[in-house]
C-alpha positions as CSV (number, residue, x, y, z in Angstrom):
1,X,-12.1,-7.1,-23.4
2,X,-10.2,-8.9,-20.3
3,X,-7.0,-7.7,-21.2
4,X,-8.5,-3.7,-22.2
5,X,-9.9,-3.8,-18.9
6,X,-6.9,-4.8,-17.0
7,X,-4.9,-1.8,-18.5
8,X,-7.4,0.4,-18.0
9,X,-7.3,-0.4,-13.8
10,X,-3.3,-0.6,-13.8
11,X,-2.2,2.7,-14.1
12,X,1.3,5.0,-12.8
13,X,1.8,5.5,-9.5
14,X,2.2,8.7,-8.1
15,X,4.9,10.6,-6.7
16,X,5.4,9.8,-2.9
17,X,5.5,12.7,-0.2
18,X,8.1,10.4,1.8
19,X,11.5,9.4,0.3
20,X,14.2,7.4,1.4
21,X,17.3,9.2,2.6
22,X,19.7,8.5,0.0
23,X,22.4,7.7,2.7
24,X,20.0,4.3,3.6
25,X,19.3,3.4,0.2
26,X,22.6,2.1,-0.6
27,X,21.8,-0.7,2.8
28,X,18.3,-1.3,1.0
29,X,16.8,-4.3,-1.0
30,X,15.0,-1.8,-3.9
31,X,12.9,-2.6,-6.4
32,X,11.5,-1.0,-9.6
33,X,8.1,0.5,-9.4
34,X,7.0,0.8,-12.7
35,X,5.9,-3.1,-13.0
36,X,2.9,-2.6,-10.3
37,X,0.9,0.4,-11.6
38,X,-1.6,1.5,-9.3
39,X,-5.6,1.7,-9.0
40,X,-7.6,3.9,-10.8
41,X,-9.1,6.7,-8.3
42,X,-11.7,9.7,-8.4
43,X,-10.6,13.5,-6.0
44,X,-11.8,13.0,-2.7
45,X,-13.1,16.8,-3.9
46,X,-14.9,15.4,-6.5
47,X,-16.5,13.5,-4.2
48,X,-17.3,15.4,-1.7
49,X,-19.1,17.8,-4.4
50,X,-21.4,15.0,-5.7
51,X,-22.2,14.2,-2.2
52,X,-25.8,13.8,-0.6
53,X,-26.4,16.0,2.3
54,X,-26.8,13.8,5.4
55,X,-28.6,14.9,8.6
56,X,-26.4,14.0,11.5
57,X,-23.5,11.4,11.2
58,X,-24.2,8.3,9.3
59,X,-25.3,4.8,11.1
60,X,-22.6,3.0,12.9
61,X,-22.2,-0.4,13.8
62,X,-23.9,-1.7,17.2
63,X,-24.4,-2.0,20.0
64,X,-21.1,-0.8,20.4
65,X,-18.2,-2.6,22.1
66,X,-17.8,-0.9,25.7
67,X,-15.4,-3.5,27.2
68,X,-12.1,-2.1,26.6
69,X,-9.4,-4.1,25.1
70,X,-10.2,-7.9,24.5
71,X,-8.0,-9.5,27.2
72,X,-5.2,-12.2,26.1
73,X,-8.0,-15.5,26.7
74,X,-9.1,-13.7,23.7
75,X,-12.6,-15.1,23.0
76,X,-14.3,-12.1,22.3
77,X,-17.4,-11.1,24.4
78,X,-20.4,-12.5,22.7
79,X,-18.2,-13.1,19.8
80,X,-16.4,-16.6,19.8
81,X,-16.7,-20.0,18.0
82,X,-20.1,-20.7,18.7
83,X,-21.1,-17.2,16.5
84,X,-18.7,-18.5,13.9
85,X,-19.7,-22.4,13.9
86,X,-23.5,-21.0,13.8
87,X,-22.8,-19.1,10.5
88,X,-20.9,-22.1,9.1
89,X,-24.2,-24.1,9.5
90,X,-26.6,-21.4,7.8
91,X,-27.8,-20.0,11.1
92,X,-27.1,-16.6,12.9
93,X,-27.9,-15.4,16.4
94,X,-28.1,-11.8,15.4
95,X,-28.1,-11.0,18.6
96,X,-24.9,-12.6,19.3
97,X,-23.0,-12.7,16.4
98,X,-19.1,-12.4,15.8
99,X,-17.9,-8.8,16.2
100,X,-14.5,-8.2,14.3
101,X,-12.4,-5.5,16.6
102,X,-10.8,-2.3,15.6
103,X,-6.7,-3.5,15.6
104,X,-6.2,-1.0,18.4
105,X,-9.1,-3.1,20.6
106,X,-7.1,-6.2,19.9
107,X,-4.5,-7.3,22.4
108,X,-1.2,-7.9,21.6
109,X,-1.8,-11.9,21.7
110,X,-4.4,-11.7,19.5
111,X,-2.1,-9.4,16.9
112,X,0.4,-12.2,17.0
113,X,-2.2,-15.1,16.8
114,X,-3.8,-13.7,13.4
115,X,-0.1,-12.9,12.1
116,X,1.1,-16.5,12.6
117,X,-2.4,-17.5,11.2
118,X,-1.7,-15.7,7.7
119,X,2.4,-17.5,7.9
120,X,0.8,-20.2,8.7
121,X,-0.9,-20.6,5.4
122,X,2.2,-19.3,3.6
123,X,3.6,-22.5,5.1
124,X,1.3,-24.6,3.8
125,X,1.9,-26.3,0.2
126,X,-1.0,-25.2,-2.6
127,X,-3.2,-27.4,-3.1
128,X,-3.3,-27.5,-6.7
129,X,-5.2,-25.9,-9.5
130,X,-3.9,-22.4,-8.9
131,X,-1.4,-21.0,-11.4
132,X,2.1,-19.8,-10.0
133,X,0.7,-20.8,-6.3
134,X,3.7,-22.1,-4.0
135,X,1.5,-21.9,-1.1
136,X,-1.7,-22.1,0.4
137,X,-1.7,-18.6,1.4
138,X,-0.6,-18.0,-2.7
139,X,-4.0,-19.9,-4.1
140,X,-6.0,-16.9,-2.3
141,X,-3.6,-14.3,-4.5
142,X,-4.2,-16.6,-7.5
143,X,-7.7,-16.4,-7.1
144,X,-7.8,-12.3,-7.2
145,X,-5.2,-12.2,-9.8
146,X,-7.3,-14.2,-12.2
147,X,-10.4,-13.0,-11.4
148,X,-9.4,-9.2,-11.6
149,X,-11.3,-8.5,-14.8
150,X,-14.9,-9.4,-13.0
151,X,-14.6,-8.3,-10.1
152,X,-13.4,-4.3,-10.3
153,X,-15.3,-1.8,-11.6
154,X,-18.5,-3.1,-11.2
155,X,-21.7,-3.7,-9.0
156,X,-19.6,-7.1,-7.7
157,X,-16.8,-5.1,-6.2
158,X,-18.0,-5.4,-3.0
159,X,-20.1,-8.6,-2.2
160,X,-17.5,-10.6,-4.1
161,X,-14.6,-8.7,-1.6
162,X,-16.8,-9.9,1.1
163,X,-17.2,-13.5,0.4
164,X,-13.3,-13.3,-0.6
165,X,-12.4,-12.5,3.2
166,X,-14.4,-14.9,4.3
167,X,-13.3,-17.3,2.2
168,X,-9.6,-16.4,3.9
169,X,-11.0,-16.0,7.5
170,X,-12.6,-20.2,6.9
171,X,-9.3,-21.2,5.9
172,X,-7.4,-19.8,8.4
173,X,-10.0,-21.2,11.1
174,X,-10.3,-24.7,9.2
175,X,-6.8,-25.1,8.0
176,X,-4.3,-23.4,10.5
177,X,-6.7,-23.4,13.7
178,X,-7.0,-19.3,14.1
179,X,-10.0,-19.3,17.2
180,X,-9.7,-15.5,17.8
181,X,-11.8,-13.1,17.2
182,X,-11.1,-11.0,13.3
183,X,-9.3,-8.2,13.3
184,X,-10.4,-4.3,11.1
185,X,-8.1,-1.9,10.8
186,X,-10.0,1.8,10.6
187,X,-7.5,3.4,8.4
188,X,-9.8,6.6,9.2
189,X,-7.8,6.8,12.5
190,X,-4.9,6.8,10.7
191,X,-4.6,9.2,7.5
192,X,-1.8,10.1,6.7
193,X,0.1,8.3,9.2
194,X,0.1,5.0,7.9
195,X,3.6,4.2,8.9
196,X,3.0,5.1,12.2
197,X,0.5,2.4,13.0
198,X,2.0,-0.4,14.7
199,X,0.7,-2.4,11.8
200,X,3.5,-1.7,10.2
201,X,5.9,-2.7,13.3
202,X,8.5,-6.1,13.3
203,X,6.2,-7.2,15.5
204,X,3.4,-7.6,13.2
205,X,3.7,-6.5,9.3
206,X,6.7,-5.1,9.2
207,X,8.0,-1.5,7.9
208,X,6.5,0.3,5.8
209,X,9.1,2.1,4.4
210,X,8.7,5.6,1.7
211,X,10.1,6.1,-1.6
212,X,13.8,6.1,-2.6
213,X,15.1,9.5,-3.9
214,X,14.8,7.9,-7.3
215,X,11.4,6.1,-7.1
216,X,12.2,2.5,-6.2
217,X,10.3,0.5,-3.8
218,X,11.8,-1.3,-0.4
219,X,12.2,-4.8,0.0
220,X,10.6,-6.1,3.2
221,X,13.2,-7.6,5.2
222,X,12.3,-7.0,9.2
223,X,9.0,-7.9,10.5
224,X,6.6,-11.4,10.3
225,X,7.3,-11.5,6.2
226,X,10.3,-10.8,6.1
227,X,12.8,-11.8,2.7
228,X,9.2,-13.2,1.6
229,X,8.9,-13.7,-1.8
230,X,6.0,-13.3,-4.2
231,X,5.2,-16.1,-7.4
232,X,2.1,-14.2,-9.0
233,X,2.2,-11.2,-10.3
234,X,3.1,-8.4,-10.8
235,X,-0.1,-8.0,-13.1
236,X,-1.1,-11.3,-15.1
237,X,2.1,-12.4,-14.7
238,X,4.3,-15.2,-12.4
239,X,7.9,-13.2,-11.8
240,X,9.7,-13.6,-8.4
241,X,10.0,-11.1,-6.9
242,X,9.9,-9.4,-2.9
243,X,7.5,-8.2,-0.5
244,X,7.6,-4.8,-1.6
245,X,6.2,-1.1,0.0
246,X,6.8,2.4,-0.4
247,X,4.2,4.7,1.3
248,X,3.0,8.0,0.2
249,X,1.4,9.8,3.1
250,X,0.0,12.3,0.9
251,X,-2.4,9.5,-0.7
252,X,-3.1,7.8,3.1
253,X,-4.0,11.8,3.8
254,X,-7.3,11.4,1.4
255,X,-8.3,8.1,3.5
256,X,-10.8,10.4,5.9
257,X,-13.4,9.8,8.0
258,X,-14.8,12.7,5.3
259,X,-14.5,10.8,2.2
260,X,-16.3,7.8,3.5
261,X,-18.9,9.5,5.0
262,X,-19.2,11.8,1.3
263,X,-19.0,8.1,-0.5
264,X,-21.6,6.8,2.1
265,X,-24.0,9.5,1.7
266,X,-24.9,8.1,-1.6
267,X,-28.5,6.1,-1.4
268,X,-27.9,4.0,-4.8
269,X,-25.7,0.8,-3.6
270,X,-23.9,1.0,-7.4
271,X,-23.4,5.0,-6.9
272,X,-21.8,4.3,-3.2
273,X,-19.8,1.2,-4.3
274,X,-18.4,2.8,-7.7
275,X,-17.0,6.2,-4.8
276,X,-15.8,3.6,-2.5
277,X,-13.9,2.1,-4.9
278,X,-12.1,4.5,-6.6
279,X,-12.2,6.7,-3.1
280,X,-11.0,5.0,-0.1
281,X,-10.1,1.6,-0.8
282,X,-7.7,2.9,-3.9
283,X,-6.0,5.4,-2.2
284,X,-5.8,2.7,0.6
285,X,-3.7,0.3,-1.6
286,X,-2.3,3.2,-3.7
287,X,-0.5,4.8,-0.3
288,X,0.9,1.4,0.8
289,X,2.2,1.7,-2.8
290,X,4.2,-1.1,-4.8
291,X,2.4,-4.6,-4.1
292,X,-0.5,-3.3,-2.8
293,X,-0.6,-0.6,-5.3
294,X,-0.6,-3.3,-8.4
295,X,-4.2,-4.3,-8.9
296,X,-4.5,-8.3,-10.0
297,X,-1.8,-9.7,-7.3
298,X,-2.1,-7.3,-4.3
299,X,-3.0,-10.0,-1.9
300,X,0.9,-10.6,-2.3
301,X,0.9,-8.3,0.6
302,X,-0.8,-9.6,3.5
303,X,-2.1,-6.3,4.8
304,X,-4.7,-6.1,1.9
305,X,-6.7,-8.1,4.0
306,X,-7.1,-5.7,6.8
307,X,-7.6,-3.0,4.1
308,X,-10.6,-4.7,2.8
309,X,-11.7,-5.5,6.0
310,X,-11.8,-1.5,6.1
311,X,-13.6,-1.5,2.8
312,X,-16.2,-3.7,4.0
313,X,-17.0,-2.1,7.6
314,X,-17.5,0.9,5.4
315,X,-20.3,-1.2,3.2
316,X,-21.6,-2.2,6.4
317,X,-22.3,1.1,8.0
318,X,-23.7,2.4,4.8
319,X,-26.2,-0.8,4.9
320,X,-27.2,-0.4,8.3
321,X,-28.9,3.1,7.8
322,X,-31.4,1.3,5.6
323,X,-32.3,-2.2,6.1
324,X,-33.4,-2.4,1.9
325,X,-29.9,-2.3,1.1
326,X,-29.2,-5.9,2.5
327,X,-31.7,-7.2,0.4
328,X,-31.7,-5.1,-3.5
329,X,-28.6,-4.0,-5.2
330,X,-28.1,-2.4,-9.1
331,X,-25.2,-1.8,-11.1
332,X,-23.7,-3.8,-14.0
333,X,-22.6,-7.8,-13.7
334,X,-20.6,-7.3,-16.6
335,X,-18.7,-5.1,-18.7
336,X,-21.1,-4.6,-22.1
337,X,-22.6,-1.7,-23.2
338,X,-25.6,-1.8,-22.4
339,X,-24.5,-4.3,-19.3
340,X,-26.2,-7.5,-17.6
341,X,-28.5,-5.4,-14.7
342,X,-26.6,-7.4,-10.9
343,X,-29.0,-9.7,-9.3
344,X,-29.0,-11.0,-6.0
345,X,-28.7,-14.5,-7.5
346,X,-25.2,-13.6,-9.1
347,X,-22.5,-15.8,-8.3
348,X,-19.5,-15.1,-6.5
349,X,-16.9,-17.9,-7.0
350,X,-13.5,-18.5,-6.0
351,X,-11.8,-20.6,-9.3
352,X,-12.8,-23.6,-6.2
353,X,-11.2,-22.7,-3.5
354,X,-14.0,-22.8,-1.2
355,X,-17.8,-23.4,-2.7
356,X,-19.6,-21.0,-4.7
357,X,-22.3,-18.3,-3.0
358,X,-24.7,-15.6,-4.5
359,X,-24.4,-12.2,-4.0
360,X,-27.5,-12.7,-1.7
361,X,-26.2,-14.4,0.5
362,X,-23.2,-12.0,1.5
363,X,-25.5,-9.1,1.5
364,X,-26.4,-9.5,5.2
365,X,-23.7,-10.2,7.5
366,X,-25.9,-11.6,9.9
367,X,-28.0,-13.7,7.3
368,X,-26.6,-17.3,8.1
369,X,-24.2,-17.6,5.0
370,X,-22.3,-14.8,7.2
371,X,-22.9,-14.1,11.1
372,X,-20.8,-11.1,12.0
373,X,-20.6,-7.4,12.9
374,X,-17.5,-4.8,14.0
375,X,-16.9,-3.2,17.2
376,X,-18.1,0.3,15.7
C-alpha cells in the first residue's frame, strides 16, 4: 500500500515555458529531471467549475497590518517573543498574537535573519535517528520523506503541514536563536513571475533558474545555498545530489488569487483541502520544478517552507469565514476503502523530532498549542 501510494503522487513533470539558452548551458551544473517526478494536480478550470458561488470576497485575515514595512529592530508590532513564548506555554492572547508578514512587509534585515536561521540548522550536526540526515536542517526533510505516505492525499494534509512548520519555526527559535517575526510569501502576488521575486535573489534563495533546451534541471550555485548538497531523496531514496530548480512560469501562472478563492469556496474542510492540494500548493512545488517538484524530499529545498506557509494562510482564511471549521473536520485518516473517518484527536507526529500533537490542537492558530495570525 505505502509503496502504491508513493507512485501514485510522484508523477512526470511537465514541459517548462522557460528554457535555458543553450549558449549558458554548457557554464551550468545540470541535472537529470526524470528522478523527481512531480505532484499530482487537478485544472485550475476544473476547479473553478465545481466551485461554490461566494457573495463578496472571501474572509481575510485581521485586523490587518497598517504599519508599513517592519523596521530593521524587527520585533514585530504586537507580534514578538512574548506572543510566541505564550503559545509555547499553552496560552494565547488572541488579541495579541504573532502575525507572520507578507515577504514584501519584511525588511531586508529580517530576510537575512530567517535565511541564516534555515543555514544555521544546515550547520548543525543531526541529531540522530533520522535516516540519510547530515544535518539538523536534514532530520526535518527525513521526517517528510518518511512520512509521505500518511500525510498526502488525505484529510491530514493540512493540520499535519501546520504542526510540521511549527515544528521548524521552534527549532529555529530554540536551536539557532531566530527572534524575528515569520515570514509568508503570497505566491498570489506573484503568478507567473516566480523568478522575479527577490526570493529567488543571491541575496536570499538564490536563482531560480528555467529548463535547459533539453530538460535538465540547474544546479544552485549563487545565492545563501549555494553548491548545497542534498542526502535524502530523490523519492525514498539517500543519493547525493544538488540543490536543484528549473521553473515553469506556465505552472506559477495557475497559482491565482482565482484558484484559491474557487478551492476556498468549498464549505466541507475535506472538499477544500483535497482542491488545495492538488490546486495551489502542487502547482506551487511543480513550477519551482526539480527538488521541489519531487514529493517525499522536497524540504531539500528550503523555499518549501515559505510555500507552505502560503498553503497554510490559505487554510486560514478559509477557517476564519466560519468559526466551526477550527473546531470539526472530515475526510479520511487513512487510505482503506471504506477509510478511518479524521478525528480531532488524530495524531500528528514527527518520527520525534519535537513531541506529538492532535489534529485539535493545530486547528486554531490562536488556540494555545499555536498563537499566531498573518498580516492579511
Amino acid at each position: 500500500m505505502r509503496s502504491a501510494l508513493v507512485q501514485a503522487l510522484v508523477g512526470v513533470v511537465a514541459v517548462s515555458a522557460l528554457t535555458v539558452p543553450h549558449s549558458v548551458e554548457k557554464r551550468l551544473k545540470l541535472i537529470d529531471l526524470a528522478q523527481f517526478g512531480s505532484f499530482p494536480t487537478i485544472s485550475p478550470e476544473k476547479a473553478h467549475a465545481d466551485a461554490a458561488k461566494v457573495k463578496g470576497p472571501l474572509a481575510s485575515d485581521g485586523p490587518q497590518y497598517t504599519g508599513g514595512k517592519i523596521g530593521t529592530t524587527n520585533k514585530a508590532p504586537s507580534a514578538g517573543d512574548d506572543a510566541v513564548t505564550a503559545a509555547a506555554d499553552g496560552t494565547c492572547d488572541r488579541n495579541n498574537p504573532a502575525v507572520r508578514f507578507e515577504w514584501r512587509n519584511y525588511s531586508a534585515d529580517d530576510k537575512k535573519a530567517f535565511v541564516d536561521g534555515i543555514k544555521c540548522l544546515m550547520g548543525k550536526p543531526s541529531s540522530g535517528g533520522f535516516q540519510g540526515s547530515q544535518s539538523r536542517y536534514e532530520d526535518l526533510v527525513s521526517v517528510h520523506q518518511q512520512l509521505t505516505p500518511s500525510i498526502h492525499q488525505r484529510a491530514v494534509f493540512l493540520p499535519w503541514h501546520r504542526y510540521y512548520v511549527s515544528v521548524f519555526e521552534s527549532l529555529m527559535r530554540e536551536e539557532c536563536g531566530f527572534n524575528r517575526a515569520f515570514p509568508w510569501w503570497d505566491e498570489t502576488l506573484d503568478s507567473g513571475k516566480f523568478a522575479q521575486s527577490d526570493i529567488f535573489t543571491d541575496a536570499y534563495f538564490g536563482p531560480l533558474p528555467g529548463k535547459t533546451s533539453d530538460g535538465q534541471g540547474t544546479c544552485i550555485e549563487s545565492g545563501a545555498f549555494a553548491g548545497l548538497t542534498l542526502h535524502i531523496g530523490p523519492g525514498s531514496g539517500f543519493s547525493d545530489h544538488c540543490l536543484a530548480r528549473a521553473v515553469d512560469e506556465s505552472l506559477t501562472a495557475t497559482v491565482s488569487s482565482q484558484f484559491v478563492q474557487d478551492c476556498n469556496s468549498r464549505t466541507s474542510y475535506d472538499d477544500m483541502r483535497g482542491c488545495q492540494e492538488l490546486g495551489p500548493h502542487a502547482y506551487g512545488h511543480n513550477g519551482v520544478g526539480a527538488v521541489m517538484a519531487e514529493v517525499q524530499a522536497s524540504p531539500g529545498d528550503p523555499v518549501f517552507f515559505l510555500h507552505h506557509l502560503f498553503v497554510d494562510h490559505s487554510f486560514r482564511i478559509w477557517q476564519n469565514a466560519d468559526a466551526s471549521r477550527t473546531t470539526t473536520i472530515n475526510g479520511c485518516a487513512d487510505g482503506n476503502n471504506p477509510c478511518a473517518p479524521i478525528t480531532m484527536d488524530y495524531v500528528l507526529h514527527s518520527n520525534g523530532l519535537r513531541p506529538n500533537t492532535t489534529v485539535g490542537n493545530v486547528m486554531d492558530t490562536l488556540g494555545g498549542y499555536l498563537c499566531y495570525r498573518y498580516d492579511y
